[in-house]
C-alpha positions as CSV (number, residue, x, y, z in Angstrom):
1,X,-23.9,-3.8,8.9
2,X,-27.1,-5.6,9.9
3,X,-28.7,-4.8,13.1
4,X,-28.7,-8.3,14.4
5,X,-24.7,-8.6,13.9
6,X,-23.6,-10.9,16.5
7,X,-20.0,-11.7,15.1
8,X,-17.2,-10.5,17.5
9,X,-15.2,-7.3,17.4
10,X,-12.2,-8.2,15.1
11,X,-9.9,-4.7,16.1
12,X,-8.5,-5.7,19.1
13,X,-6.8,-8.5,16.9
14,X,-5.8,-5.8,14.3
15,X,-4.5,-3.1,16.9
16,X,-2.9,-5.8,18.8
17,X,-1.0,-7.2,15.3
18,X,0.1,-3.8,14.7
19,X,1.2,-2.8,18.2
20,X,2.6,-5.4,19.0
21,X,4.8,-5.5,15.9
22,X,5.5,-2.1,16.5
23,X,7.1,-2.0,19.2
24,X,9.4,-4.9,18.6
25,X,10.5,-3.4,15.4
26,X,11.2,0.5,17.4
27,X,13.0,-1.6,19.7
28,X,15.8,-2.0,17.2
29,X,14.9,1.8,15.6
30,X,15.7,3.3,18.8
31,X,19.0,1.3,18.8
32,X,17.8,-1.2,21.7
33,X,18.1,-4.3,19.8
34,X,19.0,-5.3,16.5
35,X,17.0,-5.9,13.5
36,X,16.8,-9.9,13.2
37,X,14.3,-13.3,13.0
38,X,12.1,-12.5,15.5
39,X,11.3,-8.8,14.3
40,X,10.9,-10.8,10.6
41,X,8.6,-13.1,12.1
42,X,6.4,-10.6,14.1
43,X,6.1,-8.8,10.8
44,X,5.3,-11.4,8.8
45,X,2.5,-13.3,11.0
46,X,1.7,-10.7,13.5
47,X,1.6,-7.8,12.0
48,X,1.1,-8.9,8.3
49,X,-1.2,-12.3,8.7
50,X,-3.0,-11.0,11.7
51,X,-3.9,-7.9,10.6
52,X,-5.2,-8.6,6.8
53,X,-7.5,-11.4,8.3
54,X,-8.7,-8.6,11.0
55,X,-9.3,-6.3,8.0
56,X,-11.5,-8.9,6.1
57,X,-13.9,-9.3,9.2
58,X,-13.8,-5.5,9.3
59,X,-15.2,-5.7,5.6
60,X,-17.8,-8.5,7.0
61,X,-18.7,-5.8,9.4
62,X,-19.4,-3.2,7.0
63,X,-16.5,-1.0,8.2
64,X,-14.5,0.8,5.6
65,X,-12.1,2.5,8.7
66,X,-11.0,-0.6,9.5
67,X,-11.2,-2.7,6.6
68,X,-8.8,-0.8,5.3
69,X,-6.3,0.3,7.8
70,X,-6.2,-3.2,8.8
71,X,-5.6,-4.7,5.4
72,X,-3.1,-1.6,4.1
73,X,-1.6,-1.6,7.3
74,X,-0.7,-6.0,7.2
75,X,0.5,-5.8,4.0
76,X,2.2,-3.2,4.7
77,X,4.2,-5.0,7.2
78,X,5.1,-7.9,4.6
79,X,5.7,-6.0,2.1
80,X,8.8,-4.5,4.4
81,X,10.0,-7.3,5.5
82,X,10.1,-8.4,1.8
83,X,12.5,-5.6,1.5
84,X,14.6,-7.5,3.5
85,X,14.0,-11.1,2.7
86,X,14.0,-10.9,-0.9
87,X,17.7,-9.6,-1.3
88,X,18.7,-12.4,1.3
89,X,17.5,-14.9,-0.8
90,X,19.3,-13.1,-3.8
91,X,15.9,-12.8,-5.5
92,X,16.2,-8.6,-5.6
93,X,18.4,-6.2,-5.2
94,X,18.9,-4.6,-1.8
95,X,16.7,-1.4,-1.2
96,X,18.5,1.6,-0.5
97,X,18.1,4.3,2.0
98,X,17.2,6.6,-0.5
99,X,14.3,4.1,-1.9
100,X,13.3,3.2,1.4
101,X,12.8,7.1,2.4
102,X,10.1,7.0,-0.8
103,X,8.2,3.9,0.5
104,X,8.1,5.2,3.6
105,X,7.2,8.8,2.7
106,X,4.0,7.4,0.5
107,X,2.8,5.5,3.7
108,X,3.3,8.3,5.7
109,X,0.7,10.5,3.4
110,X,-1.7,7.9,3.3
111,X,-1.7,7.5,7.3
112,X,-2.0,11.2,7.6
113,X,-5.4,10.6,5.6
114,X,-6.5,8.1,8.2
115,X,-5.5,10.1,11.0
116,X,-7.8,12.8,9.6
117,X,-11.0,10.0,9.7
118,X,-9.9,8.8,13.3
119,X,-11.2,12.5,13.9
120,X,-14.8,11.2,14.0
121,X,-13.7,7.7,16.0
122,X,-12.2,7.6,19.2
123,X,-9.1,9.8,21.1
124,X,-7.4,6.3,21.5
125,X,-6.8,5.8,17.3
126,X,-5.9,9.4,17.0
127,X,-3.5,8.9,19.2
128,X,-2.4,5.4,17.5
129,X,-2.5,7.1,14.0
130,X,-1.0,10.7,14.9
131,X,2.3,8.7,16.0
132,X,2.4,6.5,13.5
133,X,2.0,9.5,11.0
134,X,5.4,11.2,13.2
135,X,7.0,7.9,12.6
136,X,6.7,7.0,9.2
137,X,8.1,11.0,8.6
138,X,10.7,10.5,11.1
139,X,11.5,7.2,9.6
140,X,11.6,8.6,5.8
141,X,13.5,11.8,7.1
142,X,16.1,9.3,8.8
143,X,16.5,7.4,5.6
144,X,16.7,10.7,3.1
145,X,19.7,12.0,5.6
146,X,21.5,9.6,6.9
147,X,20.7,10.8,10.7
148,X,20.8,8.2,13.3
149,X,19.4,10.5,15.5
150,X,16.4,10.9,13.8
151,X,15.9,7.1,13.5
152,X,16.4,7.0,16.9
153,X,13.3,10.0,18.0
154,X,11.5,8.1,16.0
155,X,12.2,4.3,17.4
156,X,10.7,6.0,20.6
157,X,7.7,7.3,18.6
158,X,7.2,4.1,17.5
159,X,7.3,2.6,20.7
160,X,4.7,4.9,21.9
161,X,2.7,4.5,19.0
162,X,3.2,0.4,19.5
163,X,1.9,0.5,22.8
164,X,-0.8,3.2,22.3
165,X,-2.3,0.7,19.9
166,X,-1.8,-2.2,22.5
167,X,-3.6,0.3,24.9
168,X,-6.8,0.6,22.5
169,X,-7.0,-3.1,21.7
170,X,-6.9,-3.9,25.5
171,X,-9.4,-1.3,26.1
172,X,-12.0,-3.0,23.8
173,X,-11.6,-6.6,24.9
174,X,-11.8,-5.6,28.6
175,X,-14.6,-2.9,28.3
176,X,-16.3,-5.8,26.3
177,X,-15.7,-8.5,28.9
178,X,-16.9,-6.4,31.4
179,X,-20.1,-4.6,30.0
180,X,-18.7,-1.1,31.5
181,X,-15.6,1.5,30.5
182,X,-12.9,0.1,32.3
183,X,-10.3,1.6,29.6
184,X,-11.2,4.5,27.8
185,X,-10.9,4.9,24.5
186,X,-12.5,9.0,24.4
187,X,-14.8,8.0,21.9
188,X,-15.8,10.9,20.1
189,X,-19.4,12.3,19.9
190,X,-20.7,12.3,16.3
191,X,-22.8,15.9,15.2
């Protein structure tokens, strides 16, 4: 990243896409609401659109991190609610539980690998990415047995991790608008 980089901070817009998806859609996990439109919607634009064109400027920026959380992480988002869509629209067979426990399984290795480079960022994403690891494990654990009660831990996990990532994209704006630490994030000292 160049020295003279003047272009704005584009992970607030990426943390707030995720977390704000995220807790809609472990609203209905934690059996509060049900799985409909608007949860389809967030996913799509929200957390899918929002995100990817967060993890482009994170590429502008010259930072791998988030260029490739945020990018994984929106298509991630509409890629599932393909998985619900598609068979809708009788253009693929419906995913199973059992399917769904595999998808959810491989993201849940991948974010563990993030969560081990949010080790060097701030105490704020290792918070964001050490619930979202639970959650994808609760969610894939939920789907391989059949448990509601597991689906239903991790709803509230996911609405944890939802508004921790709210949290951290709050704390940047604000900390930026006001030239001082008025959320903190723990940022982590480098060695």
């Amino acid at each position: 990243m160049s020295q003279n980089d003047s272009t704005a901070n584009p992970a607030p817009l990426g943390l707030l896409g995720f977390g704000l998806t995220t807790i809609v859609l472990n609203l209905h996990n934690a059996g509060l609401y049900p799985l409909d439109s608007m949860i389809m919607g967030m996913g799509i634009f929200v957390g899918g659109i929002a995100q990817v064109i967060a993890g482009v400027q994170e590429w502008k920026k010259g930072n791998t991190f988030g260029a490739t959380a945020f990018t994984a992480y929106g298509f991630f988002w509409m890629a599932l609610v393909a998985t619900w869509v598609l068979p809708a629209l009788g253009m693929a067979a419906k995913t199973g539980p059992f399917d769904l426990a595999f998808f959810l399984l491989i993201w849940g290795i991948f974010t563990l690998g993030m969560f081990v480079g949010t080790l060097r960022l701030s105490r704020a994403l290792q918070v964001v990415f050490g619930t979202l690891t639970a959650l994808f494990f609760l969610l894939a654990a939920r789907d391989f047995s059949g448990s509601e009660l597991v689906g239903h831990i991790a709803g509230w996990i996911g609405l944890v991790c939802g508004l921790s990532a709210v949290y951290a994209a709050l704390a940047q704006v604000l900390n930026e608008v006001y030239g001082k630490v008025v959320l903190p994030l723990g940022v982590v000292k480098k060695a």
